[in-house]
N, C-alpha and C positions, 0 to 999 in steps of 0.2 A: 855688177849685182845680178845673180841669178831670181827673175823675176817674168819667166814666159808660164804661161798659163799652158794645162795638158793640150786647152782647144787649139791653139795656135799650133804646136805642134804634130797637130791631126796626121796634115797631108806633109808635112815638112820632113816629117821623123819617121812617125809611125805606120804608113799606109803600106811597106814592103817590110815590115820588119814586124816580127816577131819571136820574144823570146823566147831563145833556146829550155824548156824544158818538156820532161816527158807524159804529162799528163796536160797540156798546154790546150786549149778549145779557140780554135781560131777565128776570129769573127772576118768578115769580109765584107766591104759594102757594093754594091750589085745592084740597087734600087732603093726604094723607101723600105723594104723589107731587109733584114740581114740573110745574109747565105749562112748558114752557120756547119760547118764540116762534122760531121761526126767523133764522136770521144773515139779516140782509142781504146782498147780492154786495159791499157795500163792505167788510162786516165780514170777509167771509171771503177780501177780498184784503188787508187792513190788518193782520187777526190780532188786533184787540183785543181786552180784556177787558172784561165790566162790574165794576161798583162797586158793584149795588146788592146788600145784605145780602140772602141765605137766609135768606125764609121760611119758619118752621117753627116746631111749639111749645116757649113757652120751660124751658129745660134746668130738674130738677128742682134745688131749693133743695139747700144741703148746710152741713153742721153745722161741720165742719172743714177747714180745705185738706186738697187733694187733690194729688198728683201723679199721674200717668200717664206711663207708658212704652211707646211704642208699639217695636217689632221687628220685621220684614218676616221670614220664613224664609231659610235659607239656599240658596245654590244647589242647583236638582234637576234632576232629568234631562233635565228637558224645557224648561228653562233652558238646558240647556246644548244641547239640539238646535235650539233655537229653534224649539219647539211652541211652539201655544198652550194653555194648562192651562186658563182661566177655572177655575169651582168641582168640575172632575175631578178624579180623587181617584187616580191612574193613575201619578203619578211622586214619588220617594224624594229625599230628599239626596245630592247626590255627595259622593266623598271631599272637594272644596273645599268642600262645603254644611256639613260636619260641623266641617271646622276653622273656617269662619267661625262658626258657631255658640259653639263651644268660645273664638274670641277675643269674643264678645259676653257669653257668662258669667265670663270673666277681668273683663271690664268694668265689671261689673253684680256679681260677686262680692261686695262691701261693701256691700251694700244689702238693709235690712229689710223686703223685700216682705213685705203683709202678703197678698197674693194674686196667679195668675195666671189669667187669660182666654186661652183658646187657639183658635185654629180648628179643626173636626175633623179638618180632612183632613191628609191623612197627614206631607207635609213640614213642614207648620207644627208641627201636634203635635210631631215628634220633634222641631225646634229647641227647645222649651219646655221637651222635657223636659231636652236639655242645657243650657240656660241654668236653666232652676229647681234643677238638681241633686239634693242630699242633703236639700231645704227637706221636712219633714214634710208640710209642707200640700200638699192634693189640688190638683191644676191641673181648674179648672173647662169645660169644651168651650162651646163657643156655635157653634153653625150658624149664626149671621147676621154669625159674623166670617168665612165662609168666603169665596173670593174671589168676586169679579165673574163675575154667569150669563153665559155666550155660549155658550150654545147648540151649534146647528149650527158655528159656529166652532171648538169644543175639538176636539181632537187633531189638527188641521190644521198642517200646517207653513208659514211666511208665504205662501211666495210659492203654494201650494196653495189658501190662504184665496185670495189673488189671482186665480188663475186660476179658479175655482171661485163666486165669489160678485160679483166684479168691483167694481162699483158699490158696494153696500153695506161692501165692504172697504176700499175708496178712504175712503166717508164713517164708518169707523170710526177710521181713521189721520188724518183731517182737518178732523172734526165728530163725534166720539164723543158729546154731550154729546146730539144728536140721532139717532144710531145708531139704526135698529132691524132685528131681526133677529127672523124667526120669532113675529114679531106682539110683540115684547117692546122696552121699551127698554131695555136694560141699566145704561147710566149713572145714568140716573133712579131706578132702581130700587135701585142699591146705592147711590147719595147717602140713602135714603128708611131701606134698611135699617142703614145705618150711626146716620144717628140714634137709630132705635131701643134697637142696641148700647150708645151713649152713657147713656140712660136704664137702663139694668142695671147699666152700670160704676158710673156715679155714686149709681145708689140702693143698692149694696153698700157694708156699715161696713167700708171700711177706708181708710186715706191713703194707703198705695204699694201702687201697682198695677202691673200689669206683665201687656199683650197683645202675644202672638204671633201675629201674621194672618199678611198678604198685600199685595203691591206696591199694588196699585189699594184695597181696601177700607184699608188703613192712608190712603191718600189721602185718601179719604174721611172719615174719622175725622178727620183735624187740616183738611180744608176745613169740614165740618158744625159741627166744633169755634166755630172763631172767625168761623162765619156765612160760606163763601166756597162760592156757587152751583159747577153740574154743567160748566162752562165750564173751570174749574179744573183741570179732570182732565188730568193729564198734566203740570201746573206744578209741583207740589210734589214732588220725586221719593222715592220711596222705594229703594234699592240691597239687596240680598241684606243681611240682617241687619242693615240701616241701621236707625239709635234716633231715635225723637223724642219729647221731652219736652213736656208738656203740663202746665199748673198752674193749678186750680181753687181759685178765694180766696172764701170764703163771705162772702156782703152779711149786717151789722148789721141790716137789716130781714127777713131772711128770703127775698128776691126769688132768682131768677137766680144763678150764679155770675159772678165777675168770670172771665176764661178769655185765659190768656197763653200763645202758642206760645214754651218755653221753647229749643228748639234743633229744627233738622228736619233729620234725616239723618244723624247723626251716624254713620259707617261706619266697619265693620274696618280698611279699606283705606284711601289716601289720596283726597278726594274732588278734587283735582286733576290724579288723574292719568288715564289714557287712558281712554275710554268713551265710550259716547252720551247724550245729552239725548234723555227719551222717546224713547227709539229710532233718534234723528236724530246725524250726528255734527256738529259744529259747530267752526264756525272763529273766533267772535267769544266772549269773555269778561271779563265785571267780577268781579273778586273784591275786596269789601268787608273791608279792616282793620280792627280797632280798636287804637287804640295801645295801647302798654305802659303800665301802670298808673304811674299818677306820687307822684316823692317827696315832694309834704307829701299822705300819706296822711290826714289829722286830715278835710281836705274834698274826696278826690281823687275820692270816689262822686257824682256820676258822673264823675270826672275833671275837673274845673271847672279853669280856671283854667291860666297858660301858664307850667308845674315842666316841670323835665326829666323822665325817667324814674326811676325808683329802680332797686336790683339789679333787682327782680320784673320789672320791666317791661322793662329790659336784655334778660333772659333771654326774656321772651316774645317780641319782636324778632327774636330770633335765631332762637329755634324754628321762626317762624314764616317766615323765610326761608329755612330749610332744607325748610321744606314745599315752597312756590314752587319749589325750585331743581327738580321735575320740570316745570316749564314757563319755557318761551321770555319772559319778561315784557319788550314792548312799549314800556308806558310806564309812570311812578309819579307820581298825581296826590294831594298830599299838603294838608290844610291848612297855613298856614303858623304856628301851634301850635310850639312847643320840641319834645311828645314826639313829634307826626304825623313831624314833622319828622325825627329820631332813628329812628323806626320804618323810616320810607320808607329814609334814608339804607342803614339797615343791609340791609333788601332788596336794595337795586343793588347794595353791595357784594360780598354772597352771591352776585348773579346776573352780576356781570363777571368774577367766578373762578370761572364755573361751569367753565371749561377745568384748573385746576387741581386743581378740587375731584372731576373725572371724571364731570362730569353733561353734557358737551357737549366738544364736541373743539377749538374754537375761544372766546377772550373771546366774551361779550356787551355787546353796547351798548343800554343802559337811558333814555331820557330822564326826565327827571325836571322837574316839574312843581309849581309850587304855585298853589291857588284860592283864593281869599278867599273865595269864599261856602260855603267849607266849615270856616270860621271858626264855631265854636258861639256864640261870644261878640259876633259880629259879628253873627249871624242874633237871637239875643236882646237886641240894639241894648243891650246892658248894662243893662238892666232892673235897678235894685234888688231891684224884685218878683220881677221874673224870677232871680235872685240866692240873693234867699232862700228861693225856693221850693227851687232846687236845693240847698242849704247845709241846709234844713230834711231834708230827704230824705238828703243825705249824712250828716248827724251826728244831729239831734234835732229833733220838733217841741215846742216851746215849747208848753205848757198854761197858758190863763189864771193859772193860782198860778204859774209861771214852774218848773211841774219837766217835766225835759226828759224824755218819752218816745222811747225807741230805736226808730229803725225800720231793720230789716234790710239793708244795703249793698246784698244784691244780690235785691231782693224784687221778684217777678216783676211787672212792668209798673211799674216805675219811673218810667217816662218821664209818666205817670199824675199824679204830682205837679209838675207844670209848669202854670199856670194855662189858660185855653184863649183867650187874647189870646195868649200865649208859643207854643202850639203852631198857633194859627196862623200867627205868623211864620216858625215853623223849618219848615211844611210849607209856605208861599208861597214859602220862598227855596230851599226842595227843589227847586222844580220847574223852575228856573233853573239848579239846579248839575246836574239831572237830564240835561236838553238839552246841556249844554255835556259834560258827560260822553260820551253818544248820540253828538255829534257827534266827538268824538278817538276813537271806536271804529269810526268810519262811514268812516274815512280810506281808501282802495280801495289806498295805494302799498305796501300789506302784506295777505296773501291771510287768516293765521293771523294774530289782532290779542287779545291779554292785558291788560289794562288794569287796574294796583292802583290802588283809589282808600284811601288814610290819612286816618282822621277819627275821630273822636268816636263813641260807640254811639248818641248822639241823632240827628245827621244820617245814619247810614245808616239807621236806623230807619227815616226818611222817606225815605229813595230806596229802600229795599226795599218801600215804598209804593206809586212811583211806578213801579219798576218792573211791580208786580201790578196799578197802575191803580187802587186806591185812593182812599180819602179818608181829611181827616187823624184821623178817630175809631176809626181800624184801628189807630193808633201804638201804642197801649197793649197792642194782640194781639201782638206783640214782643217780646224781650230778647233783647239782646246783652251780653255781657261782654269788659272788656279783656282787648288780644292775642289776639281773634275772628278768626276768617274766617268768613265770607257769599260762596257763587258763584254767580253770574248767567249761564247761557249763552244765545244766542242764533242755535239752528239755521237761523233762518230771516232772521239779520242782525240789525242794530240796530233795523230799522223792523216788524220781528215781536213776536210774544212775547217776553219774558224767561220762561224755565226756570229755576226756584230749583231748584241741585244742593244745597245744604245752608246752614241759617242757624244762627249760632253755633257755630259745629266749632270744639271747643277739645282734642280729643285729640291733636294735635299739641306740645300743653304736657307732656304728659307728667304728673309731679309734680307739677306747677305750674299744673295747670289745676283748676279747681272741678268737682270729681264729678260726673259725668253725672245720678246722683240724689241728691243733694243732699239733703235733706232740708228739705220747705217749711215746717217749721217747728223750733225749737229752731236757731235762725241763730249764735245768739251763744255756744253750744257748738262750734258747724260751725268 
């Protein structure tokens, strides 16, 4: 069974190897600090990413799963001026700071923190304390969760920073990872203290956690988390009171934890509707589905198998097109799957009465599309093995005496249980639907280009991969749940970065979506 976590592979695999590509930024470890080599001129016109895992020491052992909830504060003042705050301490929540706040404790309401970690400064703290509420227990401060130092930068207004420091603000906006200002590197340096954090949260007795930081040091936190180097910055987004889920599975031997990004970004607001990517606005987007969950629920985990939908999945469909309807959708590229199928369908519908539904003044025209290599069961060549590995994982694995132990439907890094012949396949044939994807968004006859792709939580797994530049040993730092959305923007086109705006956004379900903090353990109560 292919089931090693990226950490273990640290120094095993990764500590002399780094992928062959040409835009590749190599991190190294050296200290508590990263050495980090300079871009090359190709990398810094190509915009890629590296692959090779953050080095750093390994995260301490833990006795019990862990969740973790990270929360960015809510809008403050200097948010709303378009200052820049780094770890100044100078501006408050606005009135939107405090209702987004106030919808993140509505959220978070039904959950047994057993603790919270907060940032000193001022606007973070007060989120924490509207979100902790009436909770008895003391919310704990941590100065190394406060944001990212910039120095001579703080209270500078952008285009001030511009005119004002020229160069070194150019290569903060377009090489932060190398940034330095006033003799400091800032990126370096909160990727460094972010760890650190890591090792307090984790070595505190509790399971549900719950920090309120800040946009950049929350970054840092879920890249440090699942080993993803100072290049990062800026991929992962954080929004005003956006949540990301994090879940630590303690190793049988005592090593490392196993460490799953359970959802990133999870916001008040809808993450598809108007804003920028890291700062940029964009006109190119993938937004990743996962279908409605299917009716022979007995082996639907992970959805195997080509059932229609059931109600549940019906209704996720639907939800899930009334999200969409605040954007123009392009095109829908579906496997050809019963429920992908069903999913996609009910999209277009939703989005050619956007005229009647008063989301747009004229029908929409949708094309619609299906791929074969976004076939799960085509990319697993039907593997018996391959079969039962998932069938074991959806219902029970079989103990030599033949009694069946439960394993939790939706237990974090799922995809874990796939052998690693099987997850080779599904990431070789990723990187093929990857391109063909790239390519129907690269089309120049549309300026604004949307692009749904319907599939399986396995194969976007792997193109959420591909998109971050990856290898296939990240798959398992994932999870997705049916009736997901995943958004990919790309300020700089198809042939730049991808921008992860949020992975697994399932508050669009409403009632019907699995709790934001769930509880990582006690599943079959859940």
């Amino acid at each position: 069974m292919f089931c090693a976590a990226p950490h273990l592979l640290l120094h095993r695999c990764f500590s002399t190897y780094t992928r062959p590509h040409p835009s590749s930024i190599t991190v190294r470890s050296s200290s508590s600090l990263q050495e980090i080599h300079e871009s090359t001129p190709e990398s810094k016109e190509q915009g890629g990413l590296s692959s090779q895992l953050y080095a750093s020491t390994p995260f301490p052992p833990i006795k019990v799963a862990k969740r973790v909830v990270l929360v960015r504060h809510g809008q403050s003042t200097w948010n709303e001026e378009g200052r820049i705050q780094g770890s100044s301490n100078f501006s408050v929540l606005t009135q939107k700071g405090e209702a987004q706040a106030e919808t993140s404790r509505q959220m978070l309401v039904d959950d047994a923190f057993d603790v919270c970690f907060s940032s000193p400064l001022t606007r973070s703290k007060r989120t924490a304390e509207i979100i902790w509420g009436t909770r008895k227990e003391g919310i704990i401060t941590n100065s190394d969760l406060r944001e990212i130092d910039l120095y001579s930068f703080q209270g500078l207004l952008k285009h001030e920073g511009k005119a004002k420091f020229g160069a070194a603000f150019r290569q903060w906006q377009m090489d932060a990872a190398n940034f330095n200002i006033d003799d400091h590197y800032p990126v370096r340096e909160l990727w460094a203290r972010a760890r650190c954090c890591w090792t307090k949260i984790l070595t505190h007795e509790s399971k549900s956690v719950l920090v309120v930081a800040h946009n950049a040091v929350n970054q840092a936190l879920v890249a440090t988390a699942i080993g993803l180097g100072t290049e990062y910055f800026r991929i992962l987004l954080q929004s005003n009171c956006g949540a990301s889920v994090l879940d630590f599975t303690p190793q049988a031997d005592g090593g490392p934890p196993y460490i799953c990004l359970n959802r990133l970004n999870q916001t008040p607001s809808s993450p598809v509707a108007g804003g920028s990517s890291a700062g940029r606005k964009t006109s190119k987007r993938i937004i990743l589905v996962c279908h409605g969950s299917q009716a022979n629920t007995e082996v639907s985990f992970p959805n195997l198998g080509d059932q229609p939908m059931n109600m549940l999945g019906l209704i996720q469909a639907q939800k899930t097109a009334e999200l969409l309807l605040d954007l123009k959708v392009s095109c829908i590229i579906s496997s050809p799957k019963i429920a992908s199928v069903e999913t996609a369908t009910t999209i277009s519908r939703v989005q050619e009465a956007a005229d009647c539904l008063g989301a747009d003044c004229v029908p929409r025209y949708v094309e619609m599309k299906q791929m074969q290599d976004l076939d799960l069961e085509k990319i697993l060549g039907q593997s018996k093995q391959a079969i039962f590995s998932i069938v074991c994982l959806s219902v029970s694995i079989i103990s030599p005496s033949q009694e069946a132990t439960k394993v939790p439907q939706n237990q974090p890094g799922w995809i874990n249980g796939f052998n690693d012949g099987v997850m080779t396949a599904l990431w070789d044939q990723s990187g093929k639907t990857w391109e063909s994807i790239l390519e129907e968004l690269s089309d120049e006859s549309e300026q604004q280009k949307v692009v749904v792709v319907v599939g399986h939580p396995a194969v976007h797994i792997a193109l959420m991969g591909r998109c971050l530049n990856l290898t296939k040993e990240w798959m398992g730092s994932f999870h997705l749940d049916a009736g997901s959305v995943s958004v990919l923007d790309f300020p700089d086109g198809p042939g730049g970065k991808g921008v992860v705006r949020c992975i697994n956004y399932t508050a669009h379900l409403g009632r019907w979506s699995i709790p934001i903090t769930r509880s990582t353990s006690d599943d079959e109560e859940f």
